[in-house]
C-alpha positions as CSV (number, residue, x, y, z in Angstrom):
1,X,16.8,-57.3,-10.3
2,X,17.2,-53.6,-8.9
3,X,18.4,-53.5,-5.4
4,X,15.4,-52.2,-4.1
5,X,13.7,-54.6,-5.2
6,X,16.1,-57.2,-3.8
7,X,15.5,-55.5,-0.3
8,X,11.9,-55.4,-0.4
9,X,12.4,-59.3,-1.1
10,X,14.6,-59.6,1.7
11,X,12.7,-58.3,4.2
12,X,9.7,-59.7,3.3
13,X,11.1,-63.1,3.6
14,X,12.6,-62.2,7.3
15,X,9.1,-61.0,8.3
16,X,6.9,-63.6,7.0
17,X,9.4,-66.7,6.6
18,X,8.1,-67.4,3.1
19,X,10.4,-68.3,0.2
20,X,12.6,-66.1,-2.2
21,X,10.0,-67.2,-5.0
22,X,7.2,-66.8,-3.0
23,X,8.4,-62.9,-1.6
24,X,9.5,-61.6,-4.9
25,X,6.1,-62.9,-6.4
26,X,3.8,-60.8,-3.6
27,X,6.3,-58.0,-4.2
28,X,5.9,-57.6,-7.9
29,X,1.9,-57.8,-7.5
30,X,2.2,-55.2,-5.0
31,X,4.1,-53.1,-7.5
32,X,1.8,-53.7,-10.2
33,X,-1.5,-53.0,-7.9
34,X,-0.1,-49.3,-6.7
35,X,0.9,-48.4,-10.8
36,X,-2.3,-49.6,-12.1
37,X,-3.6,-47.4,-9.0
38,X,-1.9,-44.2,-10.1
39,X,-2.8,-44.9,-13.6
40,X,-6.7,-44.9,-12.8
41,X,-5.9,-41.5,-10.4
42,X,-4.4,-39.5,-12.9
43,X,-6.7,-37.7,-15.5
44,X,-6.0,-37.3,-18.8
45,X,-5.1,-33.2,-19.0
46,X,-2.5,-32.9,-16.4
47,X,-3.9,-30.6,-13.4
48,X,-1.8,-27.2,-12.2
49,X,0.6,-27.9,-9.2
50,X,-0.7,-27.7,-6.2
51,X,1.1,-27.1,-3.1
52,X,0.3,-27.2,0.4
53,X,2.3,-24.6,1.7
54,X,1.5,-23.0,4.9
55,X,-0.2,-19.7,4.6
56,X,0.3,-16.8,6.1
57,X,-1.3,-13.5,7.1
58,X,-0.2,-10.5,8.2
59,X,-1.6,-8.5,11.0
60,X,-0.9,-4.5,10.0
61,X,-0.9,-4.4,5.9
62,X,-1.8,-1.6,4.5
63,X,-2.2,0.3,0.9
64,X,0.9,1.9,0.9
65,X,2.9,1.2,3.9
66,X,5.5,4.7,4.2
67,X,8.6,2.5,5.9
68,X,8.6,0.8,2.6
69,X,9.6,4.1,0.8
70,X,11.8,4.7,3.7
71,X,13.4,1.5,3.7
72,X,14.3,1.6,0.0
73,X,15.4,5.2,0.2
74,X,18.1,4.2,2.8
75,X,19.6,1.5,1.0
76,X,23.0,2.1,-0.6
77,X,24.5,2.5,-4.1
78,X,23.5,-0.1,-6.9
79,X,21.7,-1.9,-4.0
80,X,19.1,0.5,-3.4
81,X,18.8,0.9,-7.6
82,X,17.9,-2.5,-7.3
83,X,15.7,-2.9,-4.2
84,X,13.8,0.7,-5.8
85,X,13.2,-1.2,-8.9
86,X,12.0,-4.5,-7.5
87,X,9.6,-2.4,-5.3
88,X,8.1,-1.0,-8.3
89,X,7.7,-4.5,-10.1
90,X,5.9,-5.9,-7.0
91,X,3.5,-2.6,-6.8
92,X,2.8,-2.6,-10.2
93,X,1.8,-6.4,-10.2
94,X,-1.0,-6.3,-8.1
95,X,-3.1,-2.6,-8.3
96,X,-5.1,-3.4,-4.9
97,X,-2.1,-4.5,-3.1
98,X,-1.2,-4.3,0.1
99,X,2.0,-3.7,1.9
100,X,4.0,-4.5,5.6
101,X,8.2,-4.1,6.3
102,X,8.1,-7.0,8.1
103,X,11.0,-7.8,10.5
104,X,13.2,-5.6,8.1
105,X,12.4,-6.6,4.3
106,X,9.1,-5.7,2.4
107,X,6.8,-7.5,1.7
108,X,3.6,-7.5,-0.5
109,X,0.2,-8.9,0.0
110,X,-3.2,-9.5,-1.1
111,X,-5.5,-8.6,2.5
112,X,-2.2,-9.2,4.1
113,X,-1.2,-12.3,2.8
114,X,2.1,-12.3,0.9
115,X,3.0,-12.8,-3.1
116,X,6.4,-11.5,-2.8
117,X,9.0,-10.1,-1.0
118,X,12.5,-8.5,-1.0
119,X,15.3,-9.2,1.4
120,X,18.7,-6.7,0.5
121,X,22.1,-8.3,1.0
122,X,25.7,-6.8,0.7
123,X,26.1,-8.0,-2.6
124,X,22.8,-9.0,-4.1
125,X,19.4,-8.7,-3.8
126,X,16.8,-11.8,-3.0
127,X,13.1,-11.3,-4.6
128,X,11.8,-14.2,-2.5
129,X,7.7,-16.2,-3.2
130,X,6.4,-17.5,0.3
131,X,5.1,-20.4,-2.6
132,X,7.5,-20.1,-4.9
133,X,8.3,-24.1,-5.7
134,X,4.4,-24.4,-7.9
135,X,5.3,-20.8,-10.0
136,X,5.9,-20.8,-13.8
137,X,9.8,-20.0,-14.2
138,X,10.4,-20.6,-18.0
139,X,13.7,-18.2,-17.6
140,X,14.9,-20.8,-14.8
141,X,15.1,-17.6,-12.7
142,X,13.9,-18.9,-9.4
143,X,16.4,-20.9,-6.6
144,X,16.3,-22.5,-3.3
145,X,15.9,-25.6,-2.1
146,X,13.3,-25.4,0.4
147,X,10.0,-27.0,0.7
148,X,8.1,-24.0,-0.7
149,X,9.9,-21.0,-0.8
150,X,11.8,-20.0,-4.0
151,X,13.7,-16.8,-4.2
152,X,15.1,-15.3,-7.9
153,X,18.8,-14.0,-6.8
154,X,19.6,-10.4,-8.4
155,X,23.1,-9.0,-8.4
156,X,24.2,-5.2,-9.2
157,X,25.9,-5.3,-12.6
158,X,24.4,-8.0,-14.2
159,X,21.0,-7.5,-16.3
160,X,17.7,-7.5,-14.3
161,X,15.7,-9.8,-16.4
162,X,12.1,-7.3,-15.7
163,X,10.0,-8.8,-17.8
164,X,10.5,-12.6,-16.5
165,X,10.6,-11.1,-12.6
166,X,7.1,-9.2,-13.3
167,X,5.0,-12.2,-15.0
168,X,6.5,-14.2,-11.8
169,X,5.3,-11.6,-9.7
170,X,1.9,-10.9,-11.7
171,X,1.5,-15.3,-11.1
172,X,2.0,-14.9,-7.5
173,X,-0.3,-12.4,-7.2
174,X,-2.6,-14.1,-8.9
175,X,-2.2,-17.4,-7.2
176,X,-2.8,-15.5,-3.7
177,X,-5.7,-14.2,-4.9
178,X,-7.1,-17.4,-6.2
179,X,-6.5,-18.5,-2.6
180,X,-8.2,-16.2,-1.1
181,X,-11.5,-16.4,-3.1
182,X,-11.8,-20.2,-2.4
183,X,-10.5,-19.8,1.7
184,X,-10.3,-16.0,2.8
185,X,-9.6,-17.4,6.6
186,X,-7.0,-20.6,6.0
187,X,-4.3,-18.3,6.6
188,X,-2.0,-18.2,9.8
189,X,-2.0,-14.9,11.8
190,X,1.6,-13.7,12.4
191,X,2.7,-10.7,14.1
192,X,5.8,-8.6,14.3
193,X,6.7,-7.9,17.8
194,X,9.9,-6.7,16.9
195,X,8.4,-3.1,15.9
């Protein structure tokens, strides 16, 4: 018998005195009523991933936000190649975007919530999804361990895999939107009083 089970046993025989036989029979039914459970809960064409990450608006979007262009215009060497192109995958993905440099990396949104954004490093370059753990990545592109967020890591020198990065944008976009058409007010206000 797994040791789980073999705990479960245990302490079902401390709390209620009854007998190994007795425990481990009440234990196995138990088991048996929460599978046949899932089994009736679960339809027969698996349903999309849903996630129930916090969402986020922010206060100040706008259609083309003019620190963004700054911003990328400032950053240095292979770096700023990067950052420039990454800016022009995350426009392109969404036409009626909206943008905000927000606490010092851009981000892009749908009414001011976020699909994507970039955060520059000394030695690479994080294109980060606010819901990034329920996006298609066929490439394996995308890391992090958080809850939600996902992040696809881009270093100067090695190939920036564009067409990969802009169907995972074009899907967050997307998945935004969706959000918004079903619940335009579920997101959380935040501000930037840092500017």
């Amino acid at each position: 018998m797994p040791t789980h089970l073999k705990k479960l046993v245990r302490s079902r025989m401390v709390k209620t005195g009854e007998s190994y036989a007795t425990a481990l029979r009440y234990v196995r039914r138990r088991g048996d009523r929460r599978l046949s459970a899932r089994a009736a809960e679960s339809p027969a064409a698996p349903r999309a991933a849903v996630s129930r990450a916090p969402r986020v608006h922010y206060e100040g979007a706008v259609r083309r936000d003019r620190g963004i262009d700054s911003f990328v215009r400032s950053q240095p060497g292979t770096i700023g190649e990067i950052v420039a192109r990454l800016v022009s995958i995350a426009r392109a993905a969404e036409p009626a975007h909206d943008e905000i440099l927000f606490r010092g990396a851009p981000s892009f949104c749908i009414d001011g919530e976020p699909y994507c954004y970039l955060v520059p490093y000394a030695r690479h370059v994080h294109l980060g999804f606010c819901d990034g753990t329920v996006l298609p990545d066929p490439d394996g592109l995308l890391e992090g361990r958080g809850k939600w967020m996902r992040h696809v890591k881009v270093k100067p020198g090695a190939p920036l895999p564009a067409a990969a990065i802009s169907r995972m944008v074009a899907a967050s976009a997307r998945r935004v939107r969706a959000l918004r058409s079903e619940d335009p007010r579920g997101a959380k206000e935040v501000r930037d009083d840092r500017r």
